[in-house]
C-alpha positions, 0 to 999 in steps of 0.5 A: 780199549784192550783188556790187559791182564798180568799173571804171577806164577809161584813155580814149583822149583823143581817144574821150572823146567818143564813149565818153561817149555809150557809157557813157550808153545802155550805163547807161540800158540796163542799169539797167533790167535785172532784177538790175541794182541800180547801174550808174553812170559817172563822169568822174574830175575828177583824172584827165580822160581815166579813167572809172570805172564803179560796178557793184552786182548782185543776184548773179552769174547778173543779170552773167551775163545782162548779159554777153549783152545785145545792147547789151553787144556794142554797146558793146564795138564801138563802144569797140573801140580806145578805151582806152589799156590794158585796164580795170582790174577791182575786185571788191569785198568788204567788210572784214571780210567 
């Protein structure tokens, strides 16, 4: 079974810009990782300043491997500051799993 993971992401308004193309080659990057079976961003159309980010894994050793990717570190740095509070993590299960 995939780990599915969904991230809410308060944008500083005047980052979103510059978040945006983050989130962009952070995701064009990371789907080409091995494990990596979903990894999409989205803009909320009722909320303009969240993005939600859409996670499925193959298994927590291909997040594990994610973690150290240098784009990773990249992405961190240069969304450094540019959210209004930390981003809220859901890990999911299915119900009745």
């Amino acid at each position: 079974m995939s780990i599915e993971i969904t991230v809410l992401f308060d944008v500083v308004p005047d980052r979103m810009d510059s978040v945006t193309s983050a989130f962009q080659e952070l995701c064009g990057a990371t789907r080409k990782e091995e494990g990596a079976l979903r990894f999409d961003a989205f803009r909320s159309e009722e909320h303009q300043n969240v993005i939600v980010l859409v996670e499925d894994w193959a298994d927590q050793r291909a997040i594990d491997a994610h973690m150290k990717e240098p784009y990773v570190a990249d992405f961190l740095a240069r969304t450094e500051g540019a959210f209004v509070r930390p981003p809220h993590v859901h890990r999911l299960s299915a119900l009745g799993a």
